[in-house]
Backbone as ProteinMPNN parsed JSONL, in Angstrom:
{"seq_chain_A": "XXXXXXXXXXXXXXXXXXXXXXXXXXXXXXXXXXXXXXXXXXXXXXXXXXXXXXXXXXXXXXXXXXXXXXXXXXXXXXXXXXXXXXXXXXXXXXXXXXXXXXXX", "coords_chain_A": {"N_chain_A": [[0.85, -1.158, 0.0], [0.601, 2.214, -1.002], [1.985, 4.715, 0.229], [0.774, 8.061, 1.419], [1.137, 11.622, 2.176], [-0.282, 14.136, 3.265], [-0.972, 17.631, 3.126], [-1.042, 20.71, 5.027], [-2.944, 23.516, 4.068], [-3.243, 25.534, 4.841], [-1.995, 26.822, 8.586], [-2.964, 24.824, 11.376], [-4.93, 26.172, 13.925], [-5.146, 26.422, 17.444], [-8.737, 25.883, 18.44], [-10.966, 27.951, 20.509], [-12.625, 27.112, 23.508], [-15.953, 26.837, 22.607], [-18.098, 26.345, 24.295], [-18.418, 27.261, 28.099], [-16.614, 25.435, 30.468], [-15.75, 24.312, 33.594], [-12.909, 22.805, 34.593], [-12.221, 20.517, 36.74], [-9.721, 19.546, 39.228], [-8.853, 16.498, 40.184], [-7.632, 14.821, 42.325], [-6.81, 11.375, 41.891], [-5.958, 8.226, 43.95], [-3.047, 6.604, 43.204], [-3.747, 7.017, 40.549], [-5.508, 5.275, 38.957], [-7.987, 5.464, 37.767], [-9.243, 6.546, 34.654], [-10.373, 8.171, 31.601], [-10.945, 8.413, 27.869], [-12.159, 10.749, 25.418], [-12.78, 11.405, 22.241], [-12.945, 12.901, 18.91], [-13.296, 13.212, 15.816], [-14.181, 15.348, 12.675], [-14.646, 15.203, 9.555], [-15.278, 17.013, 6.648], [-16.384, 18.01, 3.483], [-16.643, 21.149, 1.824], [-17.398, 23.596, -0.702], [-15.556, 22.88, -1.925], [-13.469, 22.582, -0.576], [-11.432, 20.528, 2.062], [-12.831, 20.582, 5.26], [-11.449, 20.148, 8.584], [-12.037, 18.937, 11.901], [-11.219, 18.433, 15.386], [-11.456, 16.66, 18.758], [-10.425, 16.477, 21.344], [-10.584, 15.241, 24.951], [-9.473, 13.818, 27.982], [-8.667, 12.151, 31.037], [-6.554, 11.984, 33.065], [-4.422, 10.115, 35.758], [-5.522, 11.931, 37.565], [-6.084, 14.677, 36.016], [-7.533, 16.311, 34.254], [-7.65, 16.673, 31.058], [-7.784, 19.033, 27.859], [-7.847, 19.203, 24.372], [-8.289, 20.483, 20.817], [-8.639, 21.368, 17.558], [-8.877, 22.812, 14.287], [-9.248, 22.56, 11.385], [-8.117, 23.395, 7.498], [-7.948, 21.594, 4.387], [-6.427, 20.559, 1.075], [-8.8, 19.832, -1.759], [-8.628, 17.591, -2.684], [-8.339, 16.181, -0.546], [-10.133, 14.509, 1.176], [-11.357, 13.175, -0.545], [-9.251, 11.179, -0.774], [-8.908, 10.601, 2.009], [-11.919, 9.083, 2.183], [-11.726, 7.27, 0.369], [-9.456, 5.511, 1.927], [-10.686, 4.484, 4.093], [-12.472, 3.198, 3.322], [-11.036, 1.16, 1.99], [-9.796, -0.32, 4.502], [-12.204, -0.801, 6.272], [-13.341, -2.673, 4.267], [-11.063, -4.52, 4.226], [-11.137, -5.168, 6.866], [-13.521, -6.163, 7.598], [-14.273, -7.696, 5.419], [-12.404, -9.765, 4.429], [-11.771, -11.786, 2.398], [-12.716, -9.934, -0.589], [-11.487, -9.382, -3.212], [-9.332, -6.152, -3.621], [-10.284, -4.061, -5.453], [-8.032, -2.002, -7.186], [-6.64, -1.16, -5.704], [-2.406, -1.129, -4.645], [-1.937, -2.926, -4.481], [-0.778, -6.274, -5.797]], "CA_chain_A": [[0.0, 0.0, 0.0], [1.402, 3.613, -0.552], [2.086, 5.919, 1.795], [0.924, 9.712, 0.792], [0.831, 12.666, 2.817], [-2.0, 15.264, 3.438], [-0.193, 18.825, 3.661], [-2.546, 21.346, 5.725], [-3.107, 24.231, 3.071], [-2.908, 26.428, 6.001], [-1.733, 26.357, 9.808], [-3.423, 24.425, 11.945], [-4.907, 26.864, 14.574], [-6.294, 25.86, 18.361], [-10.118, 26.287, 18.518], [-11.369, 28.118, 21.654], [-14.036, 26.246, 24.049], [-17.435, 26.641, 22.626], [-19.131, 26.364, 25.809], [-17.229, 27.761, 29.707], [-16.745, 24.103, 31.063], [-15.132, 24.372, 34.518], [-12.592, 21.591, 34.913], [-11.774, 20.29, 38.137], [-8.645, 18.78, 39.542], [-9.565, 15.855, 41.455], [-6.404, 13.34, 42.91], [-7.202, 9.867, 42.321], [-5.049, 7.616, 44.563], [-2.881, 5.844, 42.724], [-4.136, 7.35, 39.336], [-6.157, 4.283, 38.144], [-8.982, 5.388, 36.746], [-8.754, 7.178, 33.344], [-10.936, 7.902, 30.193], [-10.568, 9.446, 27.271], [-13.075, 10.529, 24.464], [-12.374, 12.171, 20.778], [-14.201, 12.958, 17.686], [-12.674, 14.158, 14.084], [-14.813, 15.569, 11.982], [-13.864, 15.741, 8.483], [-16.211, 17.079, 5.755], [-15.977, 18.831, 2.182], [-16.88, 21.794, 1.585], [-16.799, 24.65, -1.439], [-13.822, 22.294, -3.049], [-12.063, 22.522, 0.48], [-11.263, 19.414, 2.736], [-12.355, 20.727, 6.572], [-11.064, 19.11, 9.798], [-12.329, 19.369, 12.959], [-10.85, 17.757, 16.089], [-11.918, 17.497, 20.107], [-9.632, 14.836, 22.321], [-11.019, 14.832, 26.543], [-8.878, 12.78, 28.852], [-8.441, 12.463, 32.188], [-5.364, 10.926, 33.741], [-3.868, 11.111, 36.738], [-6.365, 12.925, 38.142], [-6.124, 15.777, 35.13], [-8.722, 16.684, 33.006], [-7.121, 17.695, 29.891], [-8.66, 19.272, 26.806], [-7.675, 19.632, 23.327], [-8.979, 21.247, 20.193], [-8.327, 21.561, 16.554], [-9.516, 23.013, 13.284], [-8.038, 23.093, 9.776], [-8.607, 23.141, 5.938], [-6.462, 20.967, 3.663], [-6.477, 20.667, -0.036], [-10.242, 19.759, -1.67], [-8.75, 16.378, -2.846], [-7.65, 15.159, 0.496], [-11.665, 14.358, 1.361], [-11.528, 11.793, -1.73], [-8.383, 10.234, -0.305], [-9.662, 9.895, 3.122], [-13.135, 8.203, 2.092], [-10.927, 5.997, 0.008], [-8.725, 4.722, 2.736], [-11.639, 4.432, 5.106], [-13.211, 1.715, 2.83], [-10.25, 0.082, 1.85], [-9.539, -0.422, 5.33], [-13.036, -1.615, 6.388], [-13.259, -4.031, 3.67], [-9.935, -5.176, 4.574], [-11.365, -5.781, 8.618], [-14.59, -7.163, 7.595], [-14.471, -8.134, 4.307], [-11.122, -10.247, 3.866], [-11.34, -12.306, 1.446], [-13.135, -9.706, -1.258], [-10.536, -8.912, -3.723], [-9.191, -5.204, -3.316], [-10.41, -3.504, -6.366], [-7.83, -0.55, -7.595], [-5.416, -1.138, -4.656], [-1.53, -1.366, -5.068], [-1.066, -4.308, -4.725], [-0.738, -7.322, -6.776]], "C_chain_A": [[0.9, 1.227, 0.0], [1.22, 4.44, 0.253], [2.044, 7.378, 0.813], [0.865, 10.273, 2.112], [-0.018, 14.0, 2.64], [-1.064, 16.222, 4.018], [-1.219, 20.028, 3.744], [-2.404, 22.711, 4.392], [-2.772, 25.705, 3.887], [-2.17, 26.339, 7.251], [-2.854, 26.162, 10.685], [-3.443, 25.37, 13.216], [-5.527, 26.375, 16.298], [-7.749, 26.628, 18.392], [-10.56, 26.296, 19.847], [-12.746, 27.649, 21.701], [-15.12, 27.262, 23.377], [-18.542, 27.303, 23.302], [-17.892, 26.35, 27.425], [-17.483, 26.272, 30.352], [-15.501, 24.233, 32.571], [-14.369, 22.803, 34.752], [-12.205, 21.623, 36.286], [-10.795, 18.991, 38.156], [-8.672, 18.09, 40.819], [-8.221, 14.872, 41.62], [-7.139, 11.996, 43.215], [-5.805, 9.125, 42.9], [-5.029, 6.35, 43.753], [-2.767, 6.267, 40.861], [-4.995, 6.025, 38.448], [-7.279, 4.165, 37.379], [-8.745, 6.738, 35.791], [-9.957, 6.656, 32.655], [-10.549, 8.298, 29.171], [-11.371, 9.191, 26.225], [-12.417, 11.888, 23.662], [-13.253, 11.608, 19.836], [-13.463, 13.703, 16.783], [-13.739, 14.434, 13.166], [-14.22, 15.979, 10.607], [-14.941, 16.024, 6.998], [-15.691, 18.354, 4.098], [-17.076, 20.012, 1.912], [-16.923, 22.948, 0.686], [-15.805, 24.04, -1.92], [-12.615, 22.249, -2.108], [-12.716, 21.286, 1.509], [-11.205, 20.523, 4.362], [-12.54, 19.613, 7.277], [-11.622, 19.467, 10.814], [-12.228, 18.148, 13.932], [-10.853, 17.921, 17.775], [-11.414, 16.21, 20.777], [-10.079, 15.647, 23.618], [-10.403, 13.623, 26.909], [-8.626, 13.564, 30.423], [-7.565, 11.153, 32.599], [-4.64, 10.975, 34.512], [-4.158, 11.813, 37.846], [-6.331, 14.498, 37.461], [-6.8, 15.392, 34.208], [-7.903, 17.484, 31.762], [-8.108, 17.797, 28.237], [-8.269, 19.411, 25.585], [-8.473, 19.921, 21.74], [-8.159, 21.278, 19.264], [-9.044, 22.02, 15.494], [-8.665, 23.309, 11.968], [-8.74, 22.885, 8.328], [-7.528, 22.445, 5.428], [-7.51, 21.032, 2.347], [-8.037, 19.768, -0.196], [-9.753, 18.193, -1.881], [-8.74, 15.646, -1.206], [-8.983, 14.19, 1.25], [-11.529, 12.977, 0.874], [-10.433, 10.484, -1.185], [-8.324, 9.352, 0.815], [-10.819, 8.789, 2.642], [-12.26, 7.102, 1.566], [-10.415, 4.461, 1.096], [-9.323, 4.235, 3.506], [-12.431, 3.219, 4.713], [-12.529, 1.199, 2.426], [-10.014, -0.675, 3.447], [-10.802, -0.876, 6.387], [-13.11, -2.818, 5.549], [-11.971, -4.637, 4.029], [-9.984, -6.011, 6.129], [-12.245, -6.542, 7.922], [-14.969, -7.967, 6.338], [-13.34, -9.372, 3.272], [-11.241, -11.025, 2.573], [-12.217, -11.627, 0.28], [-11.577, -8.993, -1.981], [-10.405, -7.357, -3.676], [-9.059, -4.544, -4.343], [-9.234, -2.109, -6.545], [-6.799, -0.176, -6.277], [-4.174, -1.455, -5.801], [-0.831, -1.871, -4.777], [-1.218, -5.298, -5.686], [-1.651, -8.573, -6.205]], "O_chain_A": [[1.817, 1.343, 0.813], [0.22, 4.762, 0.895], [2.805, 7.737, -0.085], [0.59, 9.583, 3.094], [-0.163, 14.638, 1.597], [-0.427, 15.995, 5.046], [-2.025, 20.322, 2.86], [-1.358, 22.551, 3.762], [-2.154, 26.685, 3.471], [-1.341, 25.454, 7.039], [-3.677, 27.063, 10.849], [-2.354, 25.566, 13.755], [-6.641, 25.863, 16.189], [-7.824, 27.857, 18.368], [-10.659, 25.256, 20.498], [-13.643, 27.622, 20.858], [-15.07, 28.457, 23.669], [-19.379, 28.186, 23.117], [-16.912, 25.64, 27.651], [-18.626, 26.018, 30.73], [-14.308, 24.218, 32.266], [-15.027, 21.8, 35.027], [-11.904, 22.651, 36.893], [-10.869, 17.929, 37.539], [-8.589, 18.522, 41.969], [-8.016, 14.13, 40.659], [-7.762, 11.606, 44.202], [-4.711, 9.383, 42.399], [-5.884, 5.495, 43.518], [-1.88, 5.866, 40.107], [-4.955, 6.034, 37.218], [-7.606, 3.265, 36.606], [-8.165, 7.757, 36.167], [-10.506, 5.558, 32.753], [-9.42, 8.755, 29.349], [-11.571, 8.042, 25.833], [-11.853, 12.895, 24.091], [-13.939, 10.589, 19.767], [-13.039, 14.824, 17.065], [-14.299, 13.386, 12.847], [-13.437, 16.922, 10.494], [-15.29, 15.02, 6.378], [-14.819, 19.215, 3.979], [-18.272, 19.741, 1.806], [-16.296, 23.803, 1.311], [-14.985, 24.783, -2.459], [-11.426, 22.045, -2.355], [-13.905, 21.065, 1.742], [-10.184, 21.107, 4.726], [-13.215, 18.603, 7.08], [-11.837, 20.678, 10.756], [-12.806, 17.087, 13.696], [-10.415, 18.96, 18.269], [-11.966, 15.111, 20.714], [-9.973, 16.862, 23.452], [-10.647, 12.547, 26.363], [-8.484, 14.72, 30.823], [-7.743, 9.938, 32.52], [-3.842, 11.898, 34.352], [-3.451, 12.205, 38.774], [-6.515, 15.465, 38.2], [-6.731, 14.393, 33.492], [-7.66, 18.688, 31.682], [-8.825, 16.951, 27.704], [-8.401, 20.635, 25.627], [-9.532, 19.294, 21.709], [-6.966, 21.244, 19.564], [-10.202, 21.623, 15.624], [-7.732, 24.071, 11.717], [-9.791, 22.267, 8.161], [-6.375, 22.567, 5.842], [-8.704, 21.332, 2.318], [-8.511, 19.153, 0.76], [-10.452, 17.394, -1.258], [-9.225, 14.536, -0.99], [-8.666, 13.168, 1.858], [-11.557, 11.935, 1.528], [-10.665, 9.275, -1.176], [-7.994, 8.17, 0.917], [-10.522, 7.601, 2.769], [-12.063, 6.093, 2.243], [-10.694, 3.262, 1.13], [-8.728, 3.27, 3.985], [-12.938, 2.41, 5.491], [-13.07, 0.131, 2.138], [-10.121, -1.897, 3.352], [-10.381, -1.355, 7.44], [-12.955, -3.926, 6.062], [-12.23, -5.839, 4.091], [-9.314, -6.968, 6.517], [-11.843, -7.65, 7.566], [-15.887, -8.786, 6.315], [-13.385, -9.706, 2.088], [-10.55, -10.59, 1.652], [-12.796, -12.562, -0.272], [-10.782, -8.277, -1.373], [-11.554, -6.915, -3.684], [-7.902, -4.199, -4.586], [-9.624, -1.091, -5.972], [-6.335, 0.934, -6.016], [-4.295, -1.785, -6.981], [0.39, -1.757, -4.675], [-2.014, -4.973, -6.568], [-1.774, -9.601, -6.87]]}, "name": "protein", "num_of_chains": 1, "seq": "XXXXXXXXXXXXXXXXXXXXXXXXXXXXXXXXXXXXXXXXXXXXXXXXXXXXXXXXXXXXXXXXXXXXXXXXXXXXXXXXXXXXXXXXXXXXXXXXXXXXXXXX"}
């Protein structure tokens, strides 16, 4: 399979909270419990590829937050969906031959 790279068209900027969410810094003994939830959003728009990205963890006893937003080139959309169903049919679909892949 080839390896490409997706080059942001712009700089990737942080995206301020939304909504005022007060975190709190709680000490778990030991640090053993931990979650962590994220969501990418990636959609096409106007001939441009946007991103949108929101990682929540807590570890440690720290709540940490991060945030992203970006545009990349309009193809990069097409390349994603691509890889996204090669890569399902490849989990759930093994033995269907891999139409238009590069491999042999």
């Amino acid at each position: 399979m080839s390896s490409r790279s997706i080059t942001p068209v712009r700089p990737l900027l942080p995206v301020p909270s939304r909504d005022a969410v007060e975190l709190v810094n709680t000490q778990a003994s030991g640090g053993f419990v931990s979650f962590q939830y994220s969501y990418t959003e990636v959609s096409s728009r106007d001939g441009r590829t946007h991103v949108q990205s929101n990682t929540t963890r807590l570890a440690d006893g720290k709540v940490t937050r991060e945030a992203f937003e970006g545009e990349l080139e309009g193809d990069a959309y097409r390349q994603i969906v691509e890889e996204t169903q090669r890569q399902m049919m490849s989990w759930f679909l093994p033995w269907v031959p891999r139409l238009g892949s590069d491999r042999e």
